[in-house]
KOLGU-4560 file (N, C-alpha, C; in nm, 3 decimals, padded with zeros to 5 digits):
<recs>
<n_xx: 08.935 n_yy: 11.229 n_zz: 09.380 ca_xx: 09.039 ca_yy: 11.144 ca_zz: 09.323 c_xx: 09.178 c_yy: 11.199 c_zz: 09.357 mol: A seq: 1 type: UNK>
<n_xx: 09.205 n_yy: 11.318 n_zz: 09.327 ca_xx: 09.307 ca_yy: 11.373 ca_zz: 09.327 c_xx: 09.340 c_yy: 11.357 c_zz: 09.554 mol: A seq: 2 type: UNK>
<n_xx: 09.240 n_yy: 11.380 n_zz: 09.623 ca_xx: 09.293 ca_yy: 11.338 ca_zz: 09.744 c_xx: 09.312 c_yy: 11.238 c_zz: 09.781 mol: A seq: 3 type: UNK>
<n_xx: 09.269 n_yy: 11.182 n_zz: 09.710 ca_xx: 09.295 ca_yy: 10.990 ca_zz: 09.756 c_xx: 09.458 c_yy: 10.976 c_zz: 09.708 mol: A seq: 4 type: UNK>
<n_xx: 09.490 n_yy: 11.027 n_zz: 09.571 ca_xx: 09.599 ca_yy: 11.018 ca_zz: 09.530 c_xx: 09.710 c_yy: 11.069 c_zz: 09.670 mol: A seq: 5 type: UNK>
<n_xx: 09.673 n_yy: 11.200 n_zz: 09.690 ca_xx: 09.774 ca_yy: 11.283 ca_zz: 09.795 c_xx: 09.779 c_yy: 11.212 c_zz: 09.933 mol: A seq: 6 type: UNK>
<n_xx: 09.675 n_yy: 11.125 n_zz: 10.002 ca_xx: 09.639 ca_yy: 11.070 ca_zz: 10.046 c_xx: 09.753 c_yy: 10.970 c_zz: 10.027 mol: A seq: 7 type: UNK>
<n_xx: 09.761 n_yy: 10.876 n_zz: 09.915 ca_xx: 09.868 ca_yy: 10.754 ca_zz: 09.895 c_xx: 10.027 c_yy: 10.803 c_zz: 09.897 mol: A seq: 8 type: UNK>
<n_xx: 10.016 n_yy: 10.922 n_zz: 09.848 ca_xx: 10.163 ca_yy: 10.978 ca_zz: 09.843 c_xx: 10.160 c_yy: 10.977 c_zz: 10.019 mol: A seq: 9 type: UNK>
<n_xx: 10.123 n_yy: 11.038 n_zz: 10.076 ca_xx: 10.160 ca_yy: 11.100 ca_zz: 10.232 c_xx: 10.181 c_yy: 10.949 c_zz: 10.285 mol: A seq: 10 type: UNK>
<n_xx: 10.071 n_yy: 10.857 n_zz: 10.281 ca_xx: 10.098 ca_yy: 10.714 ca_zz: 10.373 c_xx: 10.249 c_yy: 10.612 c_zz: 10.320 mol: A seq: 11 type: UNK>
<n_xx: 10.249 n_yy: 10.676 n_zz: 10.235 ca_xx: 10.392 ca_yy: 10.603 ca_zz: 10.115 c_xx: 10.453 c_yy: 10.671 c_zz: 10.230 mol: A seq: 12 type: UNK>
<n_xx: 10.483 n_yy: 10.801 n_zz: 10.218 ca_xx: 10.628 ca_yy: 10.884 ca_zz: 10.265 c_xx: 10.631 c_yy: 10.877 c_zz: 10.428 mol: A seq: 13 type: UNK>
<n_xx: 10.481 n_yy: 10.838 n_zz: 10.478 ca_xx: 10.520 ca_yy: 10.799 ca_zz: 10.604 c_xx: 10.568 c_yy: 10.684 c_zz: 10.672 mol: A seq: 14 type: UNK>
<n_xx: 10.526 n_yy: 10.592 n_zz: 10.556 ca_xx: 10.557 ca_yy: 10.423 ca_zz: 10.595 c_xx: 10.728 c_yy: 10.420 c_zz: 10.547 mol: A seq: 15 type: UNK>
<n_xx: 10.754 n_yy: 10.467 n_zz: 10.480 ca_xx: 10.853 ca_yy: 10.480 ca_zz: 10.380 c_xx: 11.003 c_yy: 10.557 c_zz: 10.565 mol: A seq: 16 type: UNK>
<n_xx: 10.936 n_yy: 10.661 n_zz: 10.578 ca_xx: 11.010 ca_yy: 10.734 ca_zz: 10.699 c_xx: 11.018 c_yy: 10.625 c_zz: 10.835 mol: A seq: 17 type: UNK>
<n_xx: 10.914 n_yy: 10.597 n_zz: 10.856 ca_xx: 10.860 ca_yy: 10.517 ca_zz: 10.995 c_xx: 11.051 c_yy: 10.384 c_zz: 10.978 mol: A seq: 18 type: UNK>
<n_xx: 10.975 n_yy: 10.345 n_zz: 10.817 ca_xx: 11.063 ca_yy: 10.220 ca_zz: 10.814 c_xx: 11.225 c_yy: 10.243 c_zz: 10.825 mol: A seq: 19 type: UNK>
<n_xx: 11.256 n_yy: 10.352 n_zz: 10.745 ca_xx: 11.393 ca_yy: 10.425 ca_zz: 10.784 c_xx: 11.475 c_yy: 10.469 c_zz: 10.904 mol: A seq: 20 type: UNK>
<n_xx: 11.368 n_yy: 10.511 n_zz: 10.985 ca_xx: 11.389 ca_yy: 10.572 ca_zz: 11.120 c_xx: 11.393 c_yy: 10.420 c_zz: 11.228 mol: A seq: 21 type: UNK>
<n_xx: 11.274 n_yy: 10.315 n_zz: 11.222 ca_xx: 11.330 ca_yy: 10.268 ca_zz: 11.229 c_xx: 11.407 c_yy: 10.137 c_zz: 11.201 mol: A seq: 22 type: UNK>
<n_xx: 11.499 n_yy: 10.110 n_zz: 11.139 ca_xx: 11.589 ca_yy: 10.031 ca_zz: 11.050 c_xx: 11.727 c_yy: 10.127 c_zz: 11.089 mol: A seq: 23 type: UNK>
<n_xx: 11.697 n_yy: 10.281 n_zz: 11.155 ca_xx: 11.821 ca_yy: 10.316 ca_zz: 11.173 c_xx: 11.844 c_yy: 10.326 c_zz: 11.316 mol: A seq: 24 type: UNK>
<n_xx: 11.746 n_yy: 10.363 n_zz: 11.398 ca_xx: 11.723 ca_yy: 10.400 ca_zz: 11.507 c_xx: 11.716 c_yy: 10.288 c_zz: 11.627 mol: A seq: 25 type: UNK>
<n_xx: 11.604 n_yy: 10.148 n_zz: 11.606 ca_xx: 11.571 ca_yy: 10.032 ca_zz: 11.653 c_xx: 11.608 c_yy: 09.929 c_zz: 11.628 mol: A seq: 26 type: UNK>
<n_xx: 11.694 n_yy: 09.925 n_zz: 11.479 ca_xx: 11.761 ca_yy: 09.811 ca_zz: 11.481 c_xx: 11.879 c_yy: 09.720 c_zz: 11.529 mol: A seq: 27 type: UNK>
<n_xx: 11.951 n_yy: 09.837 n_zz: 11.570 ca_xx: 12.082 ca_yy: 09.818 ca_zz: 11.685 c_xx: 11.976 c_yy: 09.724 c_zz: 11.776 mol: A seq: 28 type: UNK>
<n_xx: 11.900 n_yy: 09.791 n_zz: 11.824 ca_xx: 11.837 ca_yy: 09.754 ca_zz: 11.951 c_xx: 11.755 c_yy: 09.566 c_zz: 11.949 mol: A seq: 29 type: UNK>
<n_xx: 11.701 n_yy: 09.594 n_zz: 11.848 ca_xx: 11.627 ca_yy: 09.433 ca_zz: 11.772 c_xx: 11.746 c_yy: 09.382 c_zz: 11.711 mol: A seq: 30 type: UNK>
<n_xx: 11.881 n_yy: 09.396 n_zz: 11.739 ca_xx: 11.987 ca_yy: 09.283 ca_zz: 11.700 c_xx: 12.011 c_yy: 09.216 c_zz: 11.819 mol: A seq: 31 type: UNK>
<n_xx: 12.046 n_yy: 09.354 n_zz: 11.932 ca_xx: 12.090 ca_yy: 09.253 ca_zz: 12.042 c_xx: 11.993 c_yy: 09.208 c_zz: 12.133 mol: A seq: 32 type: UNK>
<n_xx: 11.870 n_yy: 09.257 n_zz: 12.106 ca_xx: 11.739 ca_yy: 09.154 ca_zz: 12.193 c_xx: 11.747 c_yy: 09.026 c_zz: 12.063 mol: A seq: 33 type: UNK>
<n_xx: 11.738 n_yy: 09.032 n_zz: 11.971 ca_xx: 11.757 ca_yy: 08.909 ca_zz: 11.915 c_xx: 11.847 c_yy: 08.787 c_zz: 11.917 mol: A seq: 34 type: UNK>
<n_xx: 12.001 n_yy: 08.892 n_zz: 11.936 ca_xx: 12.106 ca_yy: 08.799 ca_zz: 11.967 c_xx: 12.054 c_yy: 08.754 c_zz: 12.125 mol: A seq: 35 type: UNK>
<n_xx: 12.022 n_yy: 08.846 n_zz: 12.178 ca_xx: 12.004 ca_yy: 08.758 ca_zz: 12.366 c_xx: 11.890 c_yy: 08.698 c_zz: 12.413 mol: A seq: 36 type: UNK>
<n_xx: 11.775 n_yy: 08.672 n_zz: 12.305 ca_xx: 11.719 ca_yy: 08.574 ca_zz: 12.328 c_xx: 11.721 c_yy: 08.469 c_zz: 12.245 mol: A seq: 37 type: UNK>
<n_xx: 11.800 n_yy: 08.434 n_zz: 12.131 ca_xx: 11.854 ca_yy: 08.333 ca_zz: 12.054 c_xx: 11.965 c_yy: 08.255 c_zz: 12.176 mol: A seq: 38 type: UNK>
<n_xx: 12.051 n_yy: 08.351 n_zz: 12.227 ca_xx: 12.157 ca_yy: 08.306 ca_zz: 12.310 c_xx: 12.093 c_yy: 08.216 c_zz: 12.412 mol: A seq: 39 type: UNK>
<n_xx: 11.977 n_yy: 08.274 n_zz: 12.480 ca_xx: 11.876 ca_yy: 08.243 ca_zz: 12.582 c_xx: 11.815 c_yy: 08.098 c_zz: 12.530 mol: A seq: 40 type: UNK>
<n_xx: 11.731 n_yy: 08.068 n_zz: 12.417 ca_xx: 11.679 ca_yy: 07.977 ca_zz: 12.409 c_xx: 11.810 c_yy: 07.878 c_zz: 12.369 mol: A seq: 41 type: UNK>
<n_xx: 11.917 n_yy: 07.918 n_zz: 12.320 ca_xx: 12.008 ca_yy: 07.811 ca_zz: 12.260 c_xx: 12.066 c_yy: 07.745 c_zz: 12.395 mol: A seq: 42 type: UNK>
<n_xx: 12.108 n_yy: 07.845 n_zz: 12.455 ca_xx: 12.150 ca_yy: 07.781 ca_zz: 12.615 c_xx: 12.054 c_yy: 07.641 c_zz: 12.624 mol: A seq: 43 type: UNK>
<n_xx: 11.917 n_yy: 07.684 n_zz: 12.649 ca_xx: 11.792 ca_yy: 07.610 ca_zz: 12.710 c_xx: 11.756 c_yy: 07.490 c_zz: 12.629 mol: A seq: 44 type: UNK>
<n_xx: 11.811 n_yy: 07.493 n_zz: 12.532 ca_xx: 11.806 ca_yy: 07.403 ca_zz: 12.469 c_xx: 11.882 c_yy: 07.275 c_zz: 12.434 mol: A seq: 45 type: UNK>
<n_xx: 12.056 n_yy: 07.348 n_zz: 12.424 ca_xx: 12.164 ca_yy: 07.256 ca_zz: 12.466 c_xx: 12.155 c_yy: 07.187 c_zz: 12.641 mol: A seq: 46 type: UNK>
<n_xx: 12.076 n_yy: 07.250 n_zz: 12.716 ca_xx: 12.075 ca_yy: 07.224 ca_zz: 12.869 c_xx: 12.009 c_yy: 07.110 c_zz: 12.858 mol: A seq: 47 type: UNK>
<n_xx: 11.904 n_yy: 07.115 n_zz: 12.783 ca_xx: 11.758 ca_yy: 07.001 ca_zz: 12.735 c_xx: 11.817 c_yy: 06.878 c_zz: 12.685 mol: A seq: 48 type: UNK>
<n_xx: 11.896 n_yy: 06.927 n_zz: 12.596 ca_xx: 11.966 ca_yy: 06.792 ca_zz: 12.499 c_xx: 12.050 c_yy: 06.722 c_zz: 12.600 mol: A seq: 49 type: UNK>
<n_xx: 12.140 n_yy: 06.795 n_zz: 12.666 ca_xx: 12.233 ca_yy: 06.728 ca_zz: 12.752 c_xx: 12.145 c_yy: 06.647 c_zz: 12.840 mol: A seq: 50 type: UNK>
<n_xx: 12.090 n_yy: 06.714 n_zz: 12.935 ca_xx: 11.970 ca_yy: 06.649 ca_zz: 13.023 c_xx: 11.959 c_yy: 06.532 c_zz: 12.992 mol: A seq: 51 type: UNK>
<n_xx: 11.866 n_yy: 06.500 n_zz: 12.836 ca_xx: 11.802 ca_yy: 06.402 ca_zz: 12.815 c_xx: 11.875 c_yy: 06.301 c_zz: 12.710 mol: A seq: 52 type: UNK>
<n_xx: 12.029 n_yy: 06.334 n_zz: 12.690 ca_xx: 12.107 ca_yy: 06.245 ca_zz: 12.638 c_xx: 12.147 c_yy: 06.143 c_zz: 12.764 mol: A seq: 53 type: UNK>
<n_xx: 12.204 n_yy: 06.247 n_zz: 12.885 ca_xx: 12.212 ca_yy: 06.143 ca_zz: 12.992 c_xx: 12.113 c_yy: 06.098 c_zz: 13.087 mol: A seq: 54 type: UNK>
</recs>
């Protein structure tokens, strides 16, 4: 019992780290792949609309 417990503490403090590290580390990085493929499909999409308005 008592290792299962120590067990939940350690996967806590690692999920807990993982998510910190990255949220500090990768998230710069997953803003601007996000911003440049939002940019990407929005392009492709206004291109689409125009297209098929005229």
């Amino acid at each position: 019992m008592d290792l299962l417990i120590q067990f939940d503490d350690t996967l806590i403090e690692t999920l807990l780290l993982f998510a910190i590290a990255s949220y500090l580390n990768v998230g710069f990085f997953i803003i601007i792949n996000d911003f440049f493929f939002f940019s990407v499909f929005f392009n492709l999409y206004l291109r689409g609309f125009l297209f098929l308005s005229n």
